[in-house]
C-alpha positions as CSV (number, residue, x, y, z in Angstrom):
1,X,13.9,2.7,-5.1
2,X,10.6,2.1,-5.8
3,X,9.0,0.2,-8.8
4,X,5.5,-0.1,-9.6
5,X,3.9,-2.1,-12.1
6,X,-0.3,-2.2,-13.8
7,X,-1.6,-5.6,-13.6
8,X,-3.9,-5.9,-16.5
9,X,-4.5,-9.6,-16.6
10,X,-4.9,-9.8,-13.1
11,X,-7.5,-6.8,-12.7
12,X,-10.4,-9.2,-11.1
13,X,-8.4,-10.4,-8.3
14,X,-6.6,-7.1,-7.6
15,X,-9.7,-5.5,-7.4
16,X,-11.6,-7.6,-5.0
17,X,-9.2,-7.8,-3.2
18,X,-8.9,-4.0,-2.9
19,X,-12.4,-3.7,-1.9
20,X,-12.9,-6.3,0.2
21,X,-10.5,-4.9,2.4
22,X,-11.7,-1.5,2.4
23,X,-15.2,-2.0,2.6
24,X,-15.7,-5.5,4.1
25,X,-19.5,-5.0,4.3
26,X,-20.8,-5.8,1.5
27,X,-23.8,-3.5,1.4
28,X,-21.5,-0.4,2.4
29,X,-19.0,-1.7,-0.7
30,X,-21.5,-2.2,-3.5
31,X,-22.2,2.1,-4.2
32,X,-18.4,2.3,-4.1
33,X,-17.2,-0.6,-6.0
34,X,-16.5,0.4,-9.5
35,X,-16.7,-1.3,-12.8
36,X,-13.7,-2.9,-14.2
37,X,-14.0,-0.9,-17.7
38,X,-12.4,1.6,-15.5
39,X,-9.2,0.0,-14.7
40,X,-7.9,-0.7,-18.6
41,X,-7.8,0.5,-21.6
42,X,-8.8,4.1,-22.0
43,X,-9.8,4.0,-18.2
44,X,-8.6,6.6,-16.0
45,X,-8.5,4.2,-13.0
46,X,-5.3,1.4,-12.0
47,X,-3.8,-0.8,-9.9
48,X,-0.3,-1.1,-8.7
49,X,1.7,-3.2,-6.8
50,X,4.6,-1.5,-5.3
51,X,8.1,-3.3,-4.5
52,X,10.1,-1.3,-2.3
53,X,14.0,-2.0,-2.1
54,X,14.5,1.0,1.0
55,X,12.4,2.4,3.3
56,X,13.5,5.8,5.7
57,X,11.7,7.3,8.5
58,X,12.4,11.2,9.0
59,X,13.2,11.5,13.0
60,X,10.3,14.6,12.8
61,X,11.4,14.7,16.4
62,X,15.0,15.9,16.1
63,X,14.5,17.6,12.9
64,X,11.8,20.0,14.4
65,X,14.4,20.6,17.1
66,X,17.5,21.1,14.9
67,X,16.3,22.0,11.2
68,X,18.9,18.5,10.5
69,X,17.4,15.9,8.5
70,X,18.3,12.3,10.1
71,X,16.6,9.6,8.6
72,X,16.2,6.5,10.3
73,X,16.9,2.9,8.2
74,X,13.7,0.2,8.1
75,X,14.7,-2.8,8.4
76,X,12.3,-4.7,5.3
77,X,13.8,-7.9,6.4
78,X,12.0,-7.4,9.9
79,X,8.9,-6.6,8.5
80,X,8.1,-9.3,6.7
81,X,8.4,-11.6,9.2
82,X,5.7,-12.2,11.3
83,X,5.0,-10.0,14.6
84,X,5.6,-11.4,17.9
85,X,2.5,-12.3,20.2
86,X,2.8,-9.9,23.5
87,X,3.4,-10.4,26.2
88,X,1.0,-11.3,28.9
Protein backbone atom coordinates (compact mmCIF):
# COMPACT_ATOMS: atom_id res chain seq x y z
CA UNK A 1 0.00 0.00 0.00
CA UNK A 2 0.79 3.36 -0.42
CA UNK A 3 -0.40 6.42 1.58
CA UNK A 4 0.23 9.96 0.79
CA UNK A 5 -0.52 12.80 2.74
CA UNK A 6 -0.46 17.25 1.86
CA UNK A 7 1.57 19.04 4.28
CA UNK A 8 0.03 22.33 4.59
CA UNK A 9 1.79 23.71 7.66
CA UNK A 10 4.96 22.54 6.58
CA UNK A 11 4.76 23.99 2.89
CA UNK A 12 8.11 26.30 3.41
CA UNK A 13 10.37 23.55 4.30
CA UNK A 14 8.92 20.98 1.89
CA UNK A 15 9.42 23.27 -0.74
CA UNK A 16 12.92 24.30 -0.34
CA UNK A 17 13.71 21.42 0.11
CA UNK A 18 12.25 20.24 -3.21
CA UNK A 19 14.10 22.81 -5.02
CA UNK A 20 17.16 22.87 -3.64
CA UNK A 21 17.63 19.49 -4.65
CA UNK A 22 16.48 19.81 -8.04
CA UNK A 23 17.99 22.88 -8.94
CA UNK A 24 20.95 23.38 -6.62
CA UNK A 25 22.17 26.48 -8.44
CA UNK A 26 20.53 29.03 -7.37
CA UNK A 27 20.47 31.21 -10.40
CA UNK A 28 19.23 28.12 -12.67
CA UNK A 29 16.34 27.66 -9.60
CA UNK A 30 15.06 31.17 -9.18
CA UNK A 31 12.86 31.19 -13.02
CA UNK A 32 11.57 27.75 -11.81
CA UNK A 33 10.89 28.17 -8.21
CA UNK A 34 7.19 28.91 -7.74
CA UNK A 35 5.33 30.92 -5.34
CA UNK A 36 3.88 29.23 -2.36
CA UNK A 37 0.14 30.70 -3.06
CA UNK A 38 0.31 27.77 -5.42
CA UNK A 39 0.71 24.99 -3.05
CA UNK A 40 -2.69 25.78 -0.77
CA UNK A 41 -5.76 26.78 -0.87
CA UNK A 42 -7.32 27.09 -4.25
CA UNK A 43 -3.81 26.22 -5.68
CA UNK A 44 -3.49 23.67 -8.24
CA UNK A 45 0.06 22.71 -7.08
CA UNK A 46 1.08 20.10 -3.70
CA UNK A 47 3.31 18.32 -1.97
CA UNK A 48 3.25 14.78 -0.74
CA UNK A 49 5.13 12.61 1.29
CA UNK A 50 4.70 9.09 0.37
CA UNK A 51 5.04 6.09 2.94
CA UNK A 52 5.38 2.90 1.28
CA UNK A 53 4.53 -0.43 3.27
CA UNK A 54 5.64 -2.93 -0.21
CA UNK A 55 7.68 -2.38 -2.88
CA UNK A 56 7.88 -5.08 -6.22
CA UNK A 57 10.12 -5.08 -9.15
CA UNK A 58 8.57 -6.76 -12.41
CA UNK A 59 11.53 -9.19 -13.60
CA UNK A 60 10.94 -7.30 -17.37
CA UNK A 61 13.56 -9.87 -18.17
CA UNK A 62 11.59 -13.11 -17.74
CA UNK A 63 8.38 -11.59 -18.45
CA UNK A 64 9.46 -10.39 -22.02
CA UNK A 65 10.58 -14.03 -22.45
CA UNK A 66 7.51 -15.85 -21.04
CA UNK A 67 4.42 -13.26 -21.13
CA UNK A 68 4.50 -14.49 -16.87
CA UNK A 69 4.52 -11.82 -14.51
CA UNK A 70 7.13 -12.58 -11.58
CA UNK A 71 7.51 -9.88 -9.33
CA UNK A 72 10.46 -9.63 -7.24
CA UNK A 73 10.03 -8.56 -3.21
CA UNK A 74 12.27 -5.21 -2.00
CA UNK A 75 13.43 -5.59 0.95
CA UNK A 76 12.47 -1.73 2.69
CA UNK A 77 14.28 -2.89 5.63
CA UNK A 78 17.65 -2.92 3.45
CA UNK A 79 17.14 0.21 2.00
CA UNK A 80 17.06 2.26 4.68
CA UNK A 81 20.03 1.36 6.08
CA UNK A 82 22.97 2.95 4.92
CA UNK A 83 24.96 1.58 1.68
CA UNK A 84 28.14 -0.16 2.09
CA UNK A 85 31.53 1.69 1.04
CA UNK A 86 33.09 -0.46 -2.06
CA UNK A 87 35.44 -2.12 -2.23
CA UNK A 88 38.80 -1.08 -3.12
Amino acid sequence: MVFAAAFPTELTEHADYFYTRKFPDEQVRAPWQRPLSEYHGEGHRRFYEVTVGEWWLLGLGHWAATMNDQRIEVDLAALRQAPKEPAR
